[in-house]
DOSELUM-772924 format. One record per residue (C-alpha): x, y, z; residue in one letter. Coordinates in Angstrom, 1 decimal. Layout:
X Y Z A
...
This chain:
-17.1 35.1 22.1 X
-19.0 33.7 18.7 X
-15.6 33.2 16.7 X
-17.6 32.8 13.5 X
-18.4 37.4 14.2 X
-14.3 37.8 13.6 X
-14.1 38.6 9.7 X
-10.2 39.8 10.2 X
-7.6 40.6 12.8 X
-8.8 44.0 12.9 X
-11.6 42.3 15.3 X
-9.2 41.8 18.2 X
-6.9 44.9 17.8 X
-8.7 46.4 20.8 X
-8.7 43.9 23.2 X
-7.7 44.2 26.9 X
-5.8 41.8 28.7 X
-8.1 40.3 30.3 X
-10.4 39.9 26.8 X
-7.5 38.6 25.2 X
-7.8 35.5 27.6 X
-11.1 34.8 27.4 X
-10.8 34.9 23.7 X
-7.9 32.3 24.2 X
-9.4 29.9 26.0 X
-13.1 30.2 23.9 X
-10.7 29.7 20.3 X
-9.4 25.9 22.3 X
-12.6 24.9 23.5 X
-14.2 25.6 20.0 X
-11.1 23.8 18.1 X
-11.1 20.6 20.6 X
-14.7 20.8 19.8 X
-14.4 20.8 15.8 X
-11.1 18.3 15.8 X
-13.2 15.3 17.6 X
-15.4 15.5 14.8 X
-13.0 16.6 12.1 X
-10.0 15.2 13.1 X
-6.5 17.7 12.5 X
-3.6 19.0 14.3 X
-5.0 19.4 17.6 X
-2.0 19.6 19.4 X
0.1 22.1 17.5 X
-2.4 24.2 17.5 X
-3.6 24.2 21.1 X
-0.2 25.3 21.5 X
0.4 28.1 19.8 X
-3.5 30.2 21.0 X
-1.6 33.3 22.8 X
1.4 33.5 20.5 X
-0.9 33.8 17.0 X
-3.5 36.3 19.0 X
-0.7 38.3 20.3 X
1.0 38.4 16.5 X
-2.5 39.4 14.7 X
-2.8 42.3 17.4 X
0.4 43.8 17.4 X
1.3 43.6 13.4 X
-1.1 43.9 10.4 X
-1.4 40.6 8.3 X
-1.6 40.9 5.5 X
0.5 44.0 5.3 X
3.1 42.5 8.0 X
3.8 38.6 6.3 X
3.2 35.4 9.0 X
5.3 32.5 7.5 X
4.1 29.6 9.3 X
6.6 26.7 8.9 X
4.9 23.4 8.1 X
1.6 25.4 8.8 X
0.0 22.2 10.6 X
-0.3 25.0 13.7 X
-2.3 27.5 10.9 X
-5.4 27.0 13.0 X
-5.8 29.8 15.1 X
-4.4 32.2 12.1 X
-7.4 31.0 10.0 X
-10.2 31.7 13.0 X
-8.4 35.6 13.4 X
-8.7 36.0 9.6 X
-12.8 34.9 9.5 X
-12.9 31.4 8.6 X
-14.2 30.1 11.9 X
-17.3 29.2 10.2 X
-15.6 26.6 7.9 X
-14.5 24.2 9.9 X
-17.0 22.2 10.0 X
-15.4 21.1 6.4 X
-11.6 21.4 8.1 X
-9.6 18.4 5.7 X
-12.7 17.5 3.5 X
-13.6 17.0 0.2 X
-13.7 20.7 -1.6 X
-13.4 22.1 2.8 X
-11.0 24.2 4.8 X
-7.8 22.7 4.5 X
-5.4 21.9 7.0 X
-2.6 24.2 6.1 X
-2.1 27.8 5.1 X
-3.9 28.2 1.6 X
-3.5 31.6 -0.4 X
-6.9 30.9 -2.2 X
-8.7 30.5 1.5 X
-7.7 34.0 2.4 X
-4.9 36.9 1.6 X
-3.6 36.2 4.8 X
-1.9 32.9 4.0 X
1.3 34.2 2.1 X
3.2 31.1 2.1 X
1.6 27.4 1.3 X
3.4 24.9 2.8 X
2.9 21.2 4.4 X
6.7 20.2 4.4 X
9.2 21.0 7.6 X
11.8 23.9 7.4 X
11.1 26.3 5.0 X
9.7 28.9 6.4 X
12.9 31.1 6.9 X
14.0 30.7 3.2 X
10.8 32.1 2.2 X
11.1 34.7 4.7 X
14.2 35.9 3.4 X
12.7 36.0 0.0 X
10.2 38.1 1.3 X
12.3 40.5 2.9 X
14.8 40.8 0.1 X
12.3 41.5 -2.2 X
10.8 44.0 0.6 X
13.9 46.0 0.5 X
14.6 46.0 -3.0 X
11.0 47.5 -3.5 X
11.5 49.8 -0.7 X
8.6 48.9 1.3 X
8.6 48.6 5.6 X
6.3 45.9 6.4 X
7.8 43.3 8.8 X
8.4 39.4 7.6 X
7.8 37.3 10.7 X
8.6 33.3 10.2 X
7.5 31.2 12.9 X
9.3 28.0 13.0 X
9.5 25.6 15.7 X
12.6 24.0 17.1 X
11.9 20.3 15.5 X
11.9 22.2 12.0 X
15.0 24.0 13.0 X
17.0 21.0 12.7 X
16.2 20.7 9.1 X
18.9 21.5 6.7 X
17.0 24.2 4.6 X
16.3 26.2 8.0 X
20.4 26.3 9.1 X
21.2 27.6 5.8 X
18.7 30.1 6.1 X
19.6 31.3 9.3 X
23.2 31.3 8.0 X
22.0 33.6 5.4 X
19.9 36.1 7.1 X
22.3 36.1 9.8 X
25.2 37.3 7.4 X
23.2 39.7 5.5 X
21.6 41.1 8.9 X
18.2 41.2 7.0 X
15.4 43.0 9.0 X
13.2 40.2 10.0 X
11.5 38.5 13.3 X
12.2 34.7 13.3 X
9.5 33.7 16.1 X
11.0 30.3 17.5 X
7.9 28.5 19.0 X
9.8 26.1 21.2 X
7.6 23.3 22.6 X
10.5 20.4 22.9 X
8.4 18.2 20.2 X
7.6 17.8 16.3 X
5.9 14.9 15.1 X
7.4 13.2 17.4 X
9.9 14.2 20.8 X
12.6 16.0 18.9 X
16.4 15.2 19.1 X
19.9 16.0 18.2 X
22.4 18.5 19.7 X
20.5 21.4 18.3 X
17.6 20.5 20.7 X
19.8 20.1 23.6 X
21.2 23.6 23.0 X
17.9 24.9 22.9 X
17.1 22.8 25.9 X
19.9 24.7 27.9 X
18.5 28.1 27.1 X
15.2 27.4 28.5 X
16.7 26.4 31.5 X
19.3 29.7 31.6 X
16.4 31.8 32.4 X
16.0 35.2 30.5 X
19.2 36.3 29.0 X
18.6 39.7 27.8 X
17.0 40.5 31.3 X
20.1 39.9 32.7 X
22.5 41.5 29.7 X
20.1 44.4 30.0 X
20.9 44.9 33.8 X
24.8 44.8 33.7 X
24.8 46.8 30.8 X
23.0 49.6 32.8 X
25.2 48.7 35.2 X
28.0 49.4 33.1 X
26.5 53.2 32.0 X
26.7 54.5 35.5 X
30.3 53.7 35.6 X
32.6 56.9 35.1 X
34.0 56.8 31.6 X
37.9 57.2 31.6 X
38.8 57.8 27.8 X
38.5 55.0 25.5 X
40.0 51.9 27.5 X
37.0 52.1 29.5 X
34.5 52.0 26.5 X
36.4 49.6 25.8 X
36.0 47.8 28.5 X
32.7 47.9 28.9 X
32.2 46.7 25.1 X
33.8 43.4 26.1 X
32.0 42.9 29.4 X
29.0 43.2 27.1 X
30.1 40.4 24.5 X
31.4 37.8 27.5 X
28.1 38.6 29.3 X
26.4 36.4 26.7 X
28.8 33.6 27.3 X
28.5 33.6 31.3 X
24.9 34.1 31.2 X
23.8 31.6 28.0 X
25.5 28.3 27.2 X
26.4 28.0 23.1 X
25.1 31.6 22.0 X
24.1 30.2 19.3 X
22.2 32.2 17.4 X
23.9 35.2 18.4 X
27.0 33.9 16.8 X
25.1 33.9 13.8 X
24.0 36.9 13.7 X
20.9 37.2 15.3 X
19.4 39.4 18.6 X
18.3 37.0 20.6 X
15.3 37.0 22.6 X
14.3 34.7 25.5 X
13.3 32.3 26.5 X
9.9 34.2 27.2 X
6.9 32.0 28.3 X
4.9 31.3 25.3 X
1.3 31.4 27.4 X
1.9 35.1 29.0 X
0.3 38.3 27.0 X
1.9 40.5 28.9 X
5.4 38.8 27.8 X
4.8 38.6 24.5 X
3.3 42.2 24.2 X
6.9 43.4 25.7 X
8.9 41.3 23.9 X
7.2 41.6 20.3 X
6.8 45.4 20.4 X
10.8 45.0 21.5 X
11.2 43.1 18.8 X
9.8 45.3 16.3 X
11.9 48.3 17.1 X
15.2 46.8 16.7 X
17.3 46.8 13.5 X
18.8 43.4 11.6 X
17.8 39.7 12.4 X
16.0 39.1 15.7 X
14.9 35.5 16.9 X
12.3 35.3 19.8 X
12.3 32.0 21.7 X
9.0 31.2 22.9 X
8.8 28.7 25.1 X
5.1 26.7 24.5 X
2.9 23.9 25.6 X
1.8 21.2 22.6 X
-1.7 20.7 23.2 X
-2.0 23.3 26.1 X
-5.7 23.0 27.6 X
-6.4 19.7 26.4 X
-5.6 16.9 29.1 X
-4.9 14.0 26.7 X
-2.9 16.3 24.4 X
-0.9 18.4 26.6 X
0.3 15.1 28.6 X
1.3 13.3 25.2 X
5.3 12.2 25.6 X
5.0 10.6 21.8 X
3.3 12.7 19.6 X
0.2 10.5 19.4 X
-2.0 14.3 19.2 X
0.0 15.4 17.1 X
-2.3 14.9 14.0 X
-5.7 12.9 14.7 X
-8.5 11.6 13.4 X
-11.7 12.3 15.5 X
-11.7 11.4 18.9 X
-14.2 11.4 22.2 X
-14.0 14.6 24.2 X
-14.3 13.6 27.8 X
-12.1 10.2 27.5 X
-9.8 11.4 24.8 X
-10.3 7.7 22.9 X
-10.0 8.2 18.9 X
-13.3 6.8 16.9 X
-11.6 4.9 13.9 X
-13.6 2.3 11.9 X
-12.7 -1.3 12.8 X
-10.2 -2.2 10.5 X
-9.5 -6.1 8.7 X
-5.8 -5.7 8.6 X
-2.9 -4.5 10.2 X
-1.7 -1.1 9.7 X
0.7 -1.1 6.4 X
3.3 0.3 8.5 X
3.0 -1.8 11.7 X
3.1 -5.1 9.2 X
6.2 -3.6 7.4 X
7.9 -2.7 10.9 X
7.0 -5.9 12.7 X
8.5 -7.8 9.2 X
11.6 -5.8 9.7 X
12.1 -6.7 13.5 X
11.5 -10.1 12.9 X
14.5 -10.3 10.6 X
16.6 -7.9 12.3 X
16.1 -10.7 15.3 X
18.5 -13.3 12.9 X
20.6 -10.4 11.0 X
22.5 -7.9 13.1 X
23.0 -6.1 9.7 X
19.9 -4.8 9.4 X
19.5 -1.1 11.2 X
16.5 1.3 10.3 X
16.5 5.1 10.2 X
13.8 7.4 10.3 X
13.7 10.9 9.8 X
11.7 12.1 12.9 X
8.6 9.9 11.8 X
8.8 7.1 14.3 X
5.5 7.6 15.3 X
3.9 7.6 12.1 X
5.6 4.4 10.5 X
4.8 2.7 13.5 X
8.7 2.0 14.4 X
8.4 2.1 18.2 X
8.6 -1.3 18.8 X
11.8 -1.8 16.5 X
13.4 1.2 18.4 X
12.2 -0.5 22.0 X
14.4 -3.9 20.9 X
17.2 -2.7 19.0 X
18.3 0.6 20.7 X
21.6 0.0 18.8 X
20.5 -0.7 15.5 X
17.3 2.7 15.3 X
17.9 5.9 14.4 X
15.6 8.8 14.6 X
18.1 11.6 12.9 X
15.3 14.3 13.1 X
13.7 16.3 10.3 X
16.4 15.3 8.2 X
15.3 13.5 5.2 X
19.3 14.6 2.9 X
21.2 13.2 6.0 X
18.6 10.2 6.6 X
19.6 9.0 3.2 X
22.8 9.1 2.7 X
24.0 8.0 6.1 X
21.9 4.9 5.2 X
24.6 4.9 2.2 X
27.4 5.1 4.7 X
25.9 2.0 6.2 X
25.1 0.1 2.9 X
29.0 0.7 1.8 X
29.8 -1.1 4.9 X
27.9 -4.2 4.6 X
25.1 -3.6 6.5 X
21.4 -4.0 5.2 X
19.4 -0.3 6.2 X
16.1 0.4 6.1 X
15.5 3.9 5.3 X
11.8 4.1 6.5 X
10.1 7.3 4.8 X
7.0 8.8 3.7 X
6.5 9.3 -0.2 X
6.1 12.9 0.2 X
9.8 13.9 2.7 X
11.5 11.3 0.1 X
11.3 14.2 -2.5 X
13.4 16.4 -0.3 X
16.5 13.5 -0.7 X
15.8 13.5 -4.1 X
20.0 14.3 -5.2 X
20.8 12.0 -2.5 X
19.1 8.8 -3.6 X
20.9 9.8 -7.2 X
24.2 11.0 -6.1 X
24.8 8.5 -3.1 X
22.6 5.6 -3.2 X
21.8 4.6 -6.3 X
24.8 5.8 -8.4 X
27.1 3.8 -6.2 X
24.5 0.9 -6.5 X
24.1 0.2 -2.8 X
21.8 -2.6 -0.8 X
19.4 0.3 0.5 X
16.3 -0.9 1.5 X
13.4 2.1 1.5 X
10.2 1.3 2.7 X
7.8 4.5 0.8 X
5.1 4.3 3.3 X
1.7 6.8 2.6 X
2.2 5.7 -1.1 X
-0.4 6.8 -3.2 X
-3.1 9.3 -2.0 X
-3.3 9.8 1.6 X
-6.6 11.8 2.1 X
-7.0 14.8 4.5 X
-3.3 16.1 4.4 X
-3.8 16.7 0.4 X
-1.4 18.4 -1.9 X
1.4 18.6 0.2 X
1.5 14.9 1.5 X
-0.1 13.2 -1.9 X
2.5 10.3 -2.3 X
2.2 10.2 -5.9 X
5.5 11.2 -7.3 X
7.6 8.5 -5.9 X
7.0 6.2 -9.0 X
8.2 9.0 -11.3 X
11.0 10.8 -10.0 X
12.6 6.9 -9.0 X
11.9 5.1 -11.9 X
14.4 6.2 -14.2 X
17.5 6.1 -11.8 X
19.7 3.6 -12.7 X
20.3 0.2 -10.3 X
16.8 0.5 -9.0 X
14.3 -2.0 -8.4 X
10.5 -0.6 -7.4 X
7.8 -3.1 -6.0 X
4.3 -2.9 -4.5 X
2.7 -5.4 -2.9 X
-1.1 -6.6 -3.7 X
-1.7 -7.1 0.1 X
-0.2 -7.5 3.8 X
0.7 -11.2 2.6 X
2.7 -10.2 -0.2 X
4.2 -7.3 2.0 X
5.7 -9.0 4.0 X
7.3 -11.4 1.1 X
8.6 -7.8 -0.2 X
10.4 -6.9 2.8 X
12.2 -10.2 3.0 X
13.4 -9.7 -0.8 X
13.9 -6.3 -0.1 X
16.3 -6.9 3.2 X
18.0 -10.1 0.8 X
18.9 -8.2 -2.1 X
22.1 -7.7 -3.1 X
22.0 -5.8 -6.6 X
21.6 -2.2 -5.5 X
19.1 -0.4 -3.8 X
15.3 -1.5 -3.5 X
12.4 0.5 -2.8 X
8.9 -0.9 -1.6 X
5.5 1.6 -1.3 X
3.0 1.0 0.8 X
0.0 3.0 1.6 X
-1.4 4.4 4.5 X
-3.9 2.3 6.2 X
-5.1 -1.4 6.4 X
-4.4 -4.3 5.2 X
-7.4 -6.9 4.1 X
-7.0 -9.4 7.0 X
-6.0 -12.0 4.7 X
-4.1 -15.2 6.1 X
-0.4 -15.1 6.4 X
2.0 -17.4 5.1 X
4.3 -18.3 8.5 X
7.2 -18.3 6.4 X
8.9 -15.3 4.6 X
10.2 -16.3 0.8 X
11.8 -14.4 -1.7 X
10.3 -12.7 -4.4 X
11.5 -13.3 -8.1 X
12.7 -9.8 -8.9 X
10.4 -8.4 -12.0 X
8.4 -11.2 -12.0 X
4.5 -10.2 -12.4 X
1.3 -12.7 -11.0 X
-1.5 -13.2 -13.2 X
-4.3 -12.9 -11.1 X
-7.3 -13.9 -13.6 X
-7.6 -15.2 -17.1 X
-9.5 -13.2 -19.5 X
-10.1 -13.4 -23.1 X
-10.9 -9.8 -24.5 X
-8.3 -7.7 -22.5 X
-5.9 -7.1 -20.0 X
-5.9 -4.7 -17.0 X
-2.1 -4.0 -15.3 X
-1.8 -2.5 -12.2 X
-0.6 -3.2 -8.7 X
-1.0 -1.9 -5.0 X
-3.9 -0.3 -3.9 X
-5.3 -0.3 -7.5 X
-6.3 -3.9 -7.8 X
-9.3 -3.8 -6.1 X
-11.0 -1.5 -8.4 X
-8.9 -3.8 -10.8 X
-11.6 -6.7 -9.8 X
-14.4 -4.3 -9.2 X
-14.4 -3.0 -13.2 X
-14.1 -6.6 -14.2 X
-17.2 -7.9 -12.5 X
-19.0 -4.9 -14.2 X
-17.3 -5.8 -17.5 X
-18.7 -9.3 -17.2 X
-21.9 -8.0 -16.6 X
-21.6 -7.1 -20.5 X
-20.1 -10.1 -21.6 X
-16.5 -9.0 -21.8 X
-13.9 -10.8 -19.7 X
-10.4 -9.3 -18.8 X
-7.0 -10.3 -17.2 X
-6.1 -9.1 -14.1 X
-2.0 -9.2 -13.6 X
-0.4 -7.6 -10.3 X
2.3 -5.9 -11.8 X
4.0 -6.0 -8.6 X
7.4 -4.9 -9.9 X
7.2 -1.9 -11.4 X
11.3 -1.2 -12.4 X
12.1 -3.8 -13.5 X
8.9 -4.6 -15.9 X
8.1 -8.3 -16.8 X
9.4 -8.2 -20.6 X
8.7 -11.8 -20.5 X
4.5 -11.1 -19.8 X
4.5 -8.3 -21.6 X
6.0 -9.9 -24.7 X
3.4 -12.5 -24.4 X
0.5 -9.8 -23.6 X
1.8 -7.8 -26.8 X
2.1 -10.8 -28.9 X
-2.2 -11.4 -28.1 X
-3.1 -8.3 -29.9 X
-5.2 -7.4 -26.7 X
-6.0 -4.0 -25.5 X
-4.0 -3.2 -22.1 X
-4.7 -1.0 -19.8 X
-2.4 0.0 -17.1 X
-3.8 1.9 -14.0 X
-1.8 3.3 -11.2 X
-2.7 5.4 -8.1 X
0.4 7.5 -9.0 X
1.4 10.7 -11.8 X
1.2 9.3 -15.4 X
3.8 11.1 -16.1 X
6.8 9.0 -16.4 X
4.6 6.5 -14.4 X
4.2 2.5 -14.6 X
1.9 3.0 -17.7 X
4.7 5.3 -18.9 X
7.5 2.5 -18.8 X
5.0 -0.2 -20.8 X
4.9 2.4 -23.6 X
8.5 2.6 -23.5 X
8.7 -1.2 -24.0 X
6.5 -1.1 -26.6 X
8.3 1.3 -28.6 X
11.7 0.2 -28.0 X
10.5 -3.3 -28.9 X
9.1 -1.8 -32.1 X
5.7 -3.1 -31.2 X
2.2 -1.3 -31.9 X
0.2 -2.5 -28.9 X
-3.2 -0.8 -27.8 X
-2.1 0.8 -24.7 X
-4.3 2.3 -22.5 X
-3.3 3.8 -19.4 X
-5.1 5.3 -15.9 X
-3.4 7.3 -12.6 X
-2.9 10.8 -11.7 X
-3.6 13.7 -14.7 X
-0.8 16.7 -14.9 X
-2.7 18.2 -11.1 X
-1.9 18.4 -7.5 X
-4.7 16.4 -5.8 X
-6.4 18.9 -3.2 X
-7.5 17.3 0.1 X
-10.5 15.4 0.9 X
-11.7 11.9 1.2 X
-9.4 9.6 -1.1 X
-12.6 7.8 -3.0 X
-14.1 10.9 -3.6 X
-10.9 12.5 -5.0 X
-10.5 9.4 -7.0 X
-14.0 9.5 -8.6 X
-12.9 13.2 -9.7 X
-10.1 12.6 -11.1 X
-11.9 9.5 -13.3 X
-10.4 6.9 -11.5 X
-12.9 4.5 -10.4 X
-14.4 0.2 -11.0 X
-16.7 2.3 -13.3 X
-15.0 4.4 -15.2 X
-12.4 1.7 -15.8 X
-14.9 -0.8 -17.0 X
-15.6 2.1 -20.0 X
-12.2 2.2 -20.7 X
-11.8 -1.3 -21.2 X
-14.6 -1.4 -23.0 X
-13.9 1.4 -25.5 X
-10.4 0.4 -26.2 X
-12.0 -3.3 -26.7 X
-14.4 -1.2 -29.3 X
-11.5 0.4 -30.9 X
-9.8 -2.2 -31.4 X
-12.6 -4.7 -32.8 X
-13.5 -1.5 -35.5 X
-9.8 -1.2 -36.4 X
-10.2 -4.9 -37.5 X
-13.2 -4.9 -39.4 X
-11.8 -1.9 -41.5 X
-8.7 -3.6 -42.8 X
């Protein structure tokens, strides 16, 4: 079937069984086709083929509201809704993008990026469904590594207790981002292997209809046979006790089971939850035998072998140098312990959870708990490493206030994917961190200039004694610069003035000082030389340099790969002012925007960040500055 002919669901409605399979198994050979080139969420997707055909042809999207949780397994949803023909542009610059988007198509109702919210939105849905009076149905699909997060056990909690008409579809393929775990996924793990429980419940409770009645004790009776069936038969009962039908475990991969079990579904009244039982990466070799969550999310990769193409890289990966730092102290400090919330894959923490068994945890998609148990650990003298990605450290936004920094503990939290990280886009932009951590009290903030310096970080980070410490890193490589064999402390808020300049001074750290050296080669091209200082600590400032810097009567310009609001260039203002000082301050980062998806240069050089539009800026404010003086 040529995908790119399906304009909407309406397309499939009329499919037979066997048409149905064949349109299967053309939708994963055309999306491993377009991921080796594109790169993506190959494995989520491959897994979910039969479950999102059999939704789009037994309910009406957009009528009937698909609330994919995380929506990195959107892919399938966005061929049956007529954007087949995009993907060539899947994840790039002004393309497709990788998660459900309601300006792509009416059919994506909920935008997300971020683990475990479908089934709050869901029940927003569906309250606001009843209150209008309407009867469309409000099916969530969630899969069981999301169900471990917080957001998604209240929600159950709630829609559970109200007995809100909805179909929570559980897509159930033992692994997230990486192989799931906690006591939720080994209750999950026990239905699968209980066989099908309402089968069963079904048959002894026919069984139970052809026996005479005798007056009520036998109704009764029969009533309570009914409610200890679902203890003999299903370990836990979990969601039953919470209010739910539950459905399954049905095989994920079957029409014919989901065609029963979803038109079931649809005619019962209150909460139901379908467990479908699926296969990540299903029809792809490579994928569906991945134990680690490598195909999870790729970039492109070789078809026949499976090998990914990536450009030869200089460095090593941010995370693997800020991991391997890490181990090789842990190795002479049994204080030091690292958790992770379900992103050991991604931070490149394998190898620390391969030697120190006792001192890793992995404590699932649970960023509120990843924090503050790494408080519990910090109040007993030990040295944590909370290792996160800019964007989940939003969602332990109270607990960094309330638990870690309030009670001014020796946290360590490496921000890795700092800055913008490409292809993900809005959802995963790691520019906030600066802002919504900069004005807590007892924090220190640093960013290292390159893999040498990194490593230095972590030692001062895992030394430190004064509260908690954060250090960002981005996602990618380092510069293959030498490295120092031996780790030293960094001065805390002590900048590095990287070149001398006469006519003005550029601040900025990270990831920014390359275009940092790039505008100032362009700048010397018109006879105007400039500073460079790594303003490696960003909380606490240098007051010392920047006393110095203010007392020149230089223009400074301040550039950060990061919100300007309440940024880096933010906090110099502050200085300024509360030092009662009039300083030409010029400042570059992110504008008041979520940055869309795409190549990160390309997305810089929209948003006016780039060596050349930096070199103007520099320039004017030198300009300003020099016509201020010859007025007075």
């Amino acid at each position: 079937m040529d995908l790119t002919k399906i304009s909407s669901p309406s397309d499939i409605k009329n499919l037979n069984l066997e048409e149905m399979k064949e349109l299967a198994s053309d939708i994963r050979k055309f999306l491993i086709n377009k991921c080796s080139v594109t790169g993506g969420h190959i494995g989520p997707n491959l897994g979910v083929v039969e479950l999102t055909i059999a939704l789009h042809k037994f309910f009406n999207s957009p009528q009937d509201k698909f609330i994919w949780d995380v929506g990195h397994q959107a892919y399938v949803h966005k061929i049956l809704t007529g954007r087949a023909g995009d993907f060539d542009t899947l994840r790039k610059y002004k393309g497709l993008s990788g998660f459900p988007k309601m300006l792509e198509s009416e059919h994506d109702v909920w935008e997300t990026g971020h683990s475990s919210t479908s089934l709050s939105a869901a029940m927003g849905m569906a309250a606001a469904r009843d209150i209008k009076g309407d009867d469309n149905y409000v099916i969530p699909i969630i899969g069981d590594g999301a169900l471990t997060g917080g957001m998604a056990l209240e929600a159950l909690n709630h829609i559970g207790s109200q007995q809100t008409n909805m179909i929570v579809i559980l897509n159930d393929n033992e692994m997230s981002i990486a192989p799931n775990v906690g006591a939720l996924h080994s209750v999950l793990g026990k239905l699968r292997t209980a066989g099908k429980y309402n089968s069963v419940k079904d048959d002894v409770e026919e069984l139970i209809k052809r026996i005479p009645a005798v007056g009520g004790r036998m109704a009764s009776l029969a009533e309570r046979l009914k409610d200890s069936l679902k203890y003999l038969v299903v370990s836990g009962v979990f969601f039953e006790e919470l209010g739910f039908t539950y459905l399954g475990p049905i095989d994920g991969h079957d029409f014919n089971e989901l065609e029963r079990n979803l038109l079931y579904a649809k005619k019962m009244e209150g909460p139901v939850l379908l467990h479908v039982v699926t296969k990540k990466g299903k029809g792809y070799h490579p994928a569906e035998n991945d134990k680690v969550g490598t195909w999870h999310g790729t970039g492109p990769y070789k078809i026949e072998t499976g090998d990914f193409v990536k450009s030869p890289a200089k460095g090593p990966s941010w995370s693997g140098l800020v991991a391997a730092t890490v181990a090789r102290i842990a190795r002479d400090d049994r204080r030091v312990a690292t958790i992770t919330p379900a992103m050991p894959v991604g931070s490149k923490l394998e190898a620390i959870s391969a030697e120190f068994p006792d001192r890793f945890y992995d404590v699932g998609i649970a960023e509120q708990h990843a924090a503050t148990m790494a408080a519990g650990m910090a109040t007993q003298g030990m040295k944590p490493f909370l290792s996160i990605y800019s964007t989940f450290l939003q969602r332990a936004y109270d607990q960094l206030v309330h638990d870690i920094a309030r009670q001014k503990l020796n946290v360590f939290i490496g921000i890795d994917r700092a800055g913008l990280v490409g292809a993900d886009g809005e959802t995963h932009q790691g520019v906030f961190d600066i802002a919504f951590l900069r004005h807590l009290p007892n924090m220190v903030i640093m960013m290292p200039k390159d893999e040498n310096e990194g490593q230095h970080m972590v030692k001062t980070a895992l030394e430190y004694n004064d509260g908690p410490i954060a250090m960002r890193y981005p996602r990618g490589n380092g510069f293959g610069i030498p490295m120092d064999e031996e780790l030293k402390v960094l001065p805390i808020g002590k900048w590095e003035k990287l070149t001398d300049g006469q006519d003005a001074t550029i601040l900025t750290f990270g990831t920014t000082i390359p275009m940092a050296y790039e505008a100032a080669e362009l700048l010397a091209e018109r006879g105007i030389s400039v500073s460079i200082v790594n303003a490696r600590f960003i909380k606490p400032l240098d007051e010392e340099m920047l006393d110095e810097l203010f007392a020149g009567g230089k223009p400074i310009i301040t550039v950060e790969e990061a919100v300007l609001a309440g940024g880096f260039g933010s906090a110099v203002l502050e200085y300024a002012h509360d030092t009662g000082v009039s300083a030409p301050i010029y400042r570059m980062g992110i504008p008041d925007q979520f940055i869309e998806h795409g190549d990160v240069d390309a997305l810089l050089a929209e948003i006016g960040m780039t060596p050349g539009a930096l070199a103007d800026l520099t320039a004017d404010a030198i300009s300003v500055l020099e016509r201020k003086k010859e007025m007075q």
